[in-house]
N, CA, C and O atoms as CSV, one atom per row, in Angstrom:
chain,resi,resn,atom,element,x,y,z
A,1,UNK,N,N,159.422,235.254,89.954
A,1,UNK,CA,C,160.723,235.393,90.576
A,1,UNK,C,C,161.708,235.834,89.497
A,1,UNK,O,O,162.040,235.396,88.396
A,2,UNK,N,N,162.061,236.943,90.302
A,2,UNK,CA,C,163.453,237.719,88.927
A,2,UNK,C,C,164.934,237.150,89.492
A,2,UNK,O,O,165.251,237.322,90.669
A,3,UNK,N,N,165.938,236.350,88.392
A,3,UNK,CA,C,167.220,236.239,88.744
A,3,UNK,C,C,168.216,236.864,87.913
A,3,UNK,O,O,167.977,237.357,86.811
A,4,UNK,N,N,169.264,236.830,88.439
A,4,UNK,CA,C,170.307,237.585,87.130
A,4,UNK,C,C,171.458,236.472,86.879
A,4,UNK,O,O,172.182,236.096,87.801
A,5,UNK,N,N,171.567,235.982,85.576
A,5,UNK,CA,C,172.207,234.860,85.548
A,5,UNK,C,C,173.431,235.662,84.750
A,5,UNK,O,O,173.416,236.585,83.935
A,6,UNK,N,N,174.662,234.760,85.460
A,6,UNK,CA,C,176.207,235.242,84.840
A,6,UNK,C,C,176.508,234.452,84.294
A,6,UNK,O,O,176.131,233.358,84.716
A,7,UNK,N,N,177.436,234.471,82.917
A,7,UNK,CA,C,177.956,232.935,82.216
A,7,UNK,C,C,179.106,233.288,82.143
A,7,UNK,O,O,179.219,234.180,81.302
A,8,UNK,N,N,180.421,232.914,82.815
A,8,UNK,CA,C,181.326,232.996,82.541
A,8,UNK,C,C,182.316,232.120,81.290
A,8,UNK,O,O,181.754,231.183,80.724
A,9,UNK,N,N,183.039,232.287,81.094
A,9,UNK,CA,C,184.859,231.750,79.995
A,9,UNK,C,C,184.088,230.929,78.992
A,9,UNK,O,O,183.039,231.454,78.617
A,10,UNK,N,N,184.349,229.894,78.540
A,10,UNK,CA,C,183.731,228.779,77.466
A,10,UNK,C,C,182.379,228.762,77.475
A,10,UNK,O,O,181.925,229.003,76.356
A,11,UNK,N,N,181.514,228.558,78.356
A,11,UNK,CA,C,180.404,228.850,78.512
A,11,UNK,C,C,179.962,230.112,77.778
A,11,UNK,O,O,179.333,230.113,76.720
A,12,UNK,N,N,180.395,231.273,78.513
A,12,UNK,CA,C,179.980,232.670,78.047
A,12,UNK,C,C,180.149,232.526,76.957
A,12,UNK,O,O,179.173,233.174,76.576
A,13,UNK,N,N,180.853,232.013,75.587
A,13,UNK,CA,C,181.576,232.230,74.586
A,13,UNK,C,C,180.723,231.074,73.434
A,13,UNK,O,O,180.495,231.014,72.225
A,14,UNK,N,N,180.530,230.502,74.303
A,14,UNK,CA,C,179.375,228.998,73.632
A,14,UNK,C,C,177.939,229.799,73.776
A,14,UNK,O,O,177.092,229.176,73.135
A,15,UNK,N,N,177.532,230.657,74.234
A,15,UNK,CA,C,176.029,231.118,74.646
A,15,UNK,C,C,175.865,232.330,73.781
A,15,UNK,O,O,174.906,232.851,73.212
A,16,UNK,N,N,177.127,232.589,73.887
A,16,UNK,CA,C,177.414,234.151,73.333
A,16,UNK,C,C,176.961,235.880,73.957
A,16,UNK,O,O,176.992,236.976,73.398
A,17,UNK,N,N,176.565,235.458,75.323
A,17,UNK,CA,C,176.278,236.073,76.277
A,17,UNK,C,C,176.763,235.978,77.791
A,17,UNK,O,O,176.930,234.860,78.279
A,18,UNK,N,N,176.966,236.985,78.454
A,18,UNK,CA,C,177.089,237.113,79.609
A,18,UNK,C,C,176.550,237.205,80.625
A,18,UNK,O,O,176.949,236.747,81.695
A,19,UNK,N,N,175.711,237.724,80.456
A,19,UNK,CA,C,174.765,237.995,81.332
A,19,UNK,C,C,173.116,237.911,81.546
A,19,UNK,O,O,172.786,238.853,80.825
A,20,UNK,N,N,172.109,237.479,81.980
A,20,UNK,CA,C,171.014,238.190,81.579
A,20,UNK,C,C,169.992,238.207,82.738
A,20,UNK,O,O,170.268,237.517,83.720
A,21,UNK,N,N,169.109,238.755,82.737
A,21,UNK,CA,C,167.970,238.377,83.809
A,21,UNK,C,C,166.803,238.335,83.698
A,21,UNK,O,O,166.117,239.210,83.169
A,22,UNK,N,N,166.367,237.191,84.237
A,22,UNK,CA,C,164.906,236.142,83.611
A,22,UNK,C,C,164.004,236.322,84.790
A,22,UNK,O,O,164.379,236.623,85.923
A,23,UNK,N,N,162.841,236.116,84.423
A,23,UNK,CA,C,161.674,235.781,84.676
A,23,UNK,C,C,161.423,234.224,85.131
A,23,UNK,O,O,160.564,233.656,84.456
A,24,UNK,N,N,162.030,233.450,86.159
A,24,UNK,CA,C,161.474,232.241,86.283
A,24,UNK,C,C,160.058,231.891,86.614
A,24,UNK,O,O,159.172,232.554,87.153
A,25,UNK,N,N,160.088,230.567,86.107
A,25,UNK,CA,C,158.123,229.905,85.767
A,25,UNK,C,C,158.164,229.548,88.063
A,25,UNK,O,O,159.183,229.292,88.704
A,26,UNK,N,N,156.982,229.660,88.538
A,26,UNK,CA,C,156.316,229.142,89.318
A,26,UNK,C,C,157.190,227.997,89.712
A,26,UNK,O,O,157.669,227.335,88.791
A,27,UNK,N,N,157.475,227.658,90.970
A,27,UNK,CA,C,157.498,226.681,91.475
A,27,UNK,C,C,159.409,226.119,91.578
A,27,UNK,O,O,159.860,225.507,92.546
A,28,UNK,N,N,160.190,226.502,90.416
A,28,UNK,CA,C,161.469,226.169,90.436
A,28,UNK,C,C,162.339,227.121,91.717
A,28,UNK,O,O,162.396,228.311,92.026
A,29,UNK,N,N,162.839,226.062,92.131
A,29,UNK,CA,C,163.109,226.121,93.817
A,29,UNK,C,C,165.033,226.279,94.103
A,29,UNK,O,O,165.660,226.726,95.063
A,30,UNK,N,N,165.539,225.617,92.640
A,30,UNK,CA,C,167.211,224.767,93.212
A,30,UNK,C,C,167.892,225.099,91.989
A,30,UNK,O,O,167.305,225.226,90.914
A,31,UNK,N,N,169.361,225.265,92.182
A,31,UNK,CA,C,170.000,225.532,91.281
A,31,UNK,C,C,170.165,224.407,89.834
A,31,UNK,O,O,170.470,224.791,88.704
A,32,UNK,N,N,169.928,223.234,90.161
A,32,UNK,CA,C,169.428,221.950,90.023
A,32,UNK,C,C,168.277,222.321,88.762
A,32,UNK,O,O,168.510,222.412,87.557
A,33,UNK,N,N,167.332,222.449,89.280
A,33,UNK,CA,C,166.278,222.695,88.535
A,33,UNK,C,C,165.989,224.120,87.506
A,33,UNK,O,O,165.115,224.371,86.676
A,34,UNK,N,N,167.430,225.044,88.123
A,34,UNK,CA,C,167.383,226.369,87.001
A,34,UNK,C,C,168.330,226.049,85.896
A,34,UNK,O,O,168.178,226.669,84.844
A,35,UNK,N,N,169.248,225.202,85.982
A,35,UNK,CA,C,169.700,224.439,84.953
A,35,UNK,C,C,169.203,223.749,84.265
A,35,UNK,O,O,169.405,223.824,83.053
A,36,UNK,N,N,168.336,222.793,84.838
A,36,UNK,CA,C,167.397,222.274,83.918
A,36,UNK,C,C,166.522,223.179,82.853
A,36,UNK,O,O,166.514,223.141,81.623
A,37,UNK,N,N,165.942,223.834,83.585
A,37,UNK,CA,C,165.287,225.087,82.678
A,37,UNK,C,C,165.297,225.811,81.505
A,37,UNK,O,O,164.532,226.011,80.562
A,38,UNK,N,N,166.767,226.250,81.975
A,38,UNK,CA,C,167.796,226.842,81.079
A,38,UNK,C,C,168.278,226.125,80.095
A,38,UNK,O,O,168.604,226.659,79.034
A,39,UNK,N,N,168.388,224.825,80.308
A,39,UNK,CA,C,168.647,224.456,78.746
A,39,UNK,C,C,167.594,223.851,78.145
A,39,UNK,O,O,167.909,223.449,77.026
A,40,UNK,N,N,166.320,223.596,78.478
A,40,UNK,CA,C,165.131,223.758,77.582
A,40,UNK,C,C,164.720,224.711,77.508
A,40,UNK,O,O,163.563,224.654,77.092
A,41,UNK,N,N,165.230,226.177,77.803
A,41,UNK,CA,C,165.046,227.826,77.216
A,41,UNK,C,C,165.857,227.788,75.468
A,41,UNK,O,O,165.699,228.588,74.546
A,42,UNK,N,N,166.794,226.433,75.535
A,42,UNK,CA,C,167.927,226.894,74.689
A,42,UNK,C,C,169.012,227.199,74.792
A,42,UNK,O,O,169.594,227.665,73.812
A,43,UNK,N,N,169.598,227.058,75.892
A,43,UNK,CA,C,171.130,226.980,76.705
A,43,UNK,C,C,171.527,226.022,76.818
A,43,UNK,O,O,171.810,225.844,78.003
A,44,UNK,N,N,171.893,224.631,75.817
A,44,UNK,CA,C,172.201,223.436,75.561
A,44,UNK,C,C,173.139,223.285,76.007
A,44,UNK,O,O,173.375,222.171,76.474
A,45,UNK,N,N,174.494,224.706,76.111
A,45,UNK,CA,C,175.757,224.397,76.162
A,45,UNK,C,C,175.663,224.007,78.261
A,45,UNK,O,O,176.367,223.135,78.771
A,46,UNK,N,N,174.702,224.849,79.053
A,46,UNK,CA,C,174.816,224.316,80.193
A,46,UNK,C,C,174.589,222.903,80.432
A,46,UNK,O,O,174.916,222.441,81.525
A,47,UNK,N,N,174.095,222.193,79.588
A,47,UNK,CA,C,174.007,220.699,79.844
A,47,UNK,C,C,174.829,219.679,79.088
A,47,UNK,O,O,174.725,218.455,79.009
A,48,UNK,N,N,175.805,220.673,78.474
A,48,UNK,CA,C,176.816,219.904,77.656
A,48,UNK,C,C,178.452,219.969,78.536
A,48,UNK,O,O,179.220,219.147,78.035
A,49,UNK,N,N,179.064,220.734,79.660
A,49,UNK,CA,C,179.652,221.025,79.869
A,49,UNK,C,C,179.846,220.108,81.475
A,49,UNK,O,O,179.143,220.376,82.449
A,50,UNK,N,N,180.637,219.310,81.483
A,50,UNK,CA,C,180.805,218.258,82.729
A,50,UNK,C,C,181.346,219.229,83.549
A,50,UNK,O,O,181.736,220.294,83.070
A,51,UNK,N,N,181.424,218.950,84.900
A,51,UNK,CA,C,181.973,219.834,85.925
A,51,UNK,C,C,181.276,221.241,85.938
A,51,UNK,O,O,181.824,222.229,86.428
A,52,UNK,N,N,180.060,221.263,85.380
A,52,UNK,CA,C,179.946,222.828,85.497
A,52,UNK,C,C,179.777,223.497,86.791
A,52,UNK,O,O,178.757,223.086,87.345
A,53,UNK,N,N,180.355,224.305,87.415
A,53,UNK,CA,C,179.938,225.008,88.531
A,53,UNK,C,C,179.222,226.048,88.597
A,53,UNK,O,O,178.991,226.778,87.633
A,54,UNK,N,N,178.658,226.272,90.127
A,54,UNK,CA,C,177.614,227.339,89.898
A,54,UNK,C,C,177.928,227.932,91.504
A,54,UNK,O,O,178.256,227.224,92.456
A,55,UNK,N,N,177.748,229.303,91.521
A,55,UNK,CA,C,177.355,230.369,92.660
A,55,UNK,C,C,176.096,230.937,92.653
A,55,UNK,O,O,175.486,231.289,91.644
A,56,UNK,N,N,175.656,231.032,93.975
A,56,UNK,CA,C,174.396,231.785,93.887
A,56,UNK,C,C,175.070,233.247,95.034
A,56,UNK,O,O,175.589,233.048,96.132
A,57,UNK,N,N,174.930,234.206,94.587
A,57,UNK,CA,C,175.249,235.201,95.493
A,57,UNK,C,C,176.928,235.429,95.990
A,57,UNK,O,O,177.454,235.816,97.033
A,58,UNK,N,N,177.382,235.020,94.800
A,58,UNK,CA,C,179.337,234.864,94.432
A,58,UNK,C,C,179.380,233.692,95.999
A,58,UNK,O,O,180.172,234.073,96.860
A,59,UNK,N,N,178.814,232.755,96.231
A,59,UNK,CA,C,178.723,231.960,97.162
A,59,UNK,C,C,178.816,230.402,96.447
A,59,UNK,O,O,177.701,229.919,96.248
A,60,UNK,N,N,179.941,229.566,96.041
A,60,UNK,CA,C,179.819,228.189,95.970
A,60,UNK,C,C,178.533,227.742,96.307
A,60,UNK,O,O,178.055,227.915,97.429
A,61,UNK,N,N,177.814,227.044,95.176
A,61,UNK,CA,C,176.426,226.118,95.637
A,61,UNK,C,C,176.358,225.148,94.955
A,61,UNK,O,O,177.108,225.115,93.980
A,62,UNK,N,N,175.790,224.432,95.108
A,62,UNK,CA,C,175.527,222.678,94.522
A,62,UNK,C,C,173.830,222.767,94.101
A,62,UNK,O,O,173.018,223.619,94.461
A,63,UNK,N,N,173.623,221.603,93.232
A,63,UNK,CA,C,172.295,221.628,92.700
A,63,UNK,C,C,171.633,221.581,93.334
A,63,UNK,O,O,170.656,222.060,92.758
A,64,UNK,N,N,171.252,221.220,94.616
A,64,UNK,CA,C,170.842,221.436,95.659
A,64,UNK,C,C,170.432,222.761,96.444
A,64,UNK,O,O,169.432,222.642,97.153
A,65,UNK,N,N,170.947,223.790,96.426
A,65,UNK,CA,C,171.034,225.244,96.911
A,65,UNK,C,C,169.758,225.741,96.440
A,65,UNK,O,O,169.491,225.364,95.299
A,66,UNK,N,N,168.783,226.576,97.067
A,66,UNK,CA,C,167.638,227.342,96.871
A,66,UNK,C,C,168.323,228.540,95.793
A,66,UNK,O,O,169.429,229.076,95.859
A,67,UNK,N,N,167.331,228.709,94.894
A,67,UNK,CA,C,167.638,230.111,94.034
A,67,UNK,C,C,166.277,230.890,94.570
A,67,UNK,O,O,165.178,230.402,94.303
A,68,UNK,N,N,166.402,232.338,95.472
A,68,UNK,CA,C,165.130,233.165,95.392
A,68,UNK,C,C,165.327,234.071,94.524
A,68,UNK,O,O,166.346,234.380,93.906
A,69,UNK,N,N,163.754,234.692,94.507
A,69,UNK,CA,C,163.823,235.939,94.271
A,69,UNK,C,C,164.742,237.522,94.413
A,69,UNK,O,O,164.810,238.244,95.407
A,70,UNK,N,N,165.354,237.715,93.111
A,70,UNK,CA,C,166.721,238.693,93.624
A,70,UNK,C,C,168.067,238.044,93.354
A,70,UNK,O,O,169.048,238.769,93.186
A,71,UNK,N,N,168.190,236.548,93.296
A,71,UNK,CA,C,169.941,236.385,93.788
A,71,UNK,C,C,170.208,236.501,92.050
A,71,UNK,O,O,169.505,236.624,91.047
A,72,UNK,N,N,171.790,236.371,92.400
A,72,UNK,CA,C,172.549,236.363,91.014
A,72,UNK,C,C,173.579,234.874,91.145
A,72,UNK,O,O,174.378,234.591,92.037
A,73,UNK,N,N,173.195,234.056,89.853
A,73,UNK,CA,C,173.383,232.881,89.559
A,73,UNK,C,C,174.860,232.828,88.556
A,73,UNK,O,O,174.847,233.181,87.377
A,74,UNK,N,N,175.580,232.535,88.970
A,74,UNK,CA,C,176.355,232.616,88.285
A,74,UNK,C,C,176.550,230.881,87.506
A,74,UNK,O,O,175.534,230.191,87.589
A,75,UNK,N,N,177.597,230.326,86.902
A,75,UNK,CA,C,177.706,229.437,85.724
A,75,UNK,C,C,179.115,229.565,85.364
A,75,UNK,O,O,179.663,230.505,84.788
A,76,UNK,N,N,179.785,228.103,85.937
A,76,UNK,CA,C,181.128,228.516,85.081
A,76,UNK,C,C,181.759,227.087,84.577
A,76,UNK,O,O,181.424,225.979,84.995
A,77,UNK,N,N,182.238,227.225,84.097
A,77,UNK,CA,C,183.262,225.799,83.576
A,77,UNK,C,C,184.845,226.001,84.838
A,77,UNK,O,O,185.388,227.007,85.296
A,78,UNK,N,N,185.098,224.621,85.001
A,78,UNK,CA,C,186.099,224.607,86.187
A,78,UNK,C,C,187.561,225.168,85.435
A,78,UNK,O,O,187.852,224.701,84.333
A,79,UNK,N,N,188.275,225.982,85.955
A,79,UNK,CA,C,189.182,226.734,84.854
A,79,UNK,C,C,190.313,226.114,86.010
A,79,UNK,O,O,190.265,225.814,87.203
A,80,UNK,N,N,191.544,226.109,84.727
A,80,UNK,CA,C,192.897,225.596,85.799
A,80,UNK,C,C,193.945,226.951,85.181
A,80,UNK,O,O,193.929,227.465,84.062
A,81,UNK,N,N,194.731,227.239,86.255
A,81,UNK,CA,C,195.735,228.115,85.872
A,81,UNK,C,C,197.424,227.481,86.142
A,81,UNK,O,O,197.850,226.395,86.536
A,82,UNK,N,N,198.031,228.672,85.740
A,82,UNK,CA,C,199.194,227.956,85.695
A,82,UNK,C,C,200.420,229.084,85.974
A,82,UNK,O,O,201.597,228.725,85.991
């Protein structure tokens, strides 16, 4: 299964990348579990960052949400404006 993962603001800047698209292993099903993944790939900063949010398909999702084949995952830290 091919995804295209986005890292947006602090995140992006902690990873030092924006973008990329992976090859997931067999069997990982949830946004939940591509986080997990991802930071035993070496993306520590996704499991360091409280509140992190995530889209699958520029669509709000929770760890819970299916990731297939094709979508684009996005990753963000909760940003406040002013």
């Amino acid at each position: 299964m091919s995804v295209r993962i986005l890292y947006f603001a602090s995140l992006r800047e902690r990873l030092g990348l924006s973008e990329e698209i992976l090859e997931l292993p067999a069997g990982l099903g949830c946004v939940g579990e591509l986080r997990d993944w991802l930071v035993g790939q070496g993306r520590a900063a996704l499991g360091q960052l409280p509140n992190l949010r995530c889209a699958v398909n520029q669509e709000m999702a929770s760890a819970a949400d299916p990731v297939r084949d094709g979508d684009e995952v996005a990753f963000f830290p909760p940003v406040t404006g002013g």
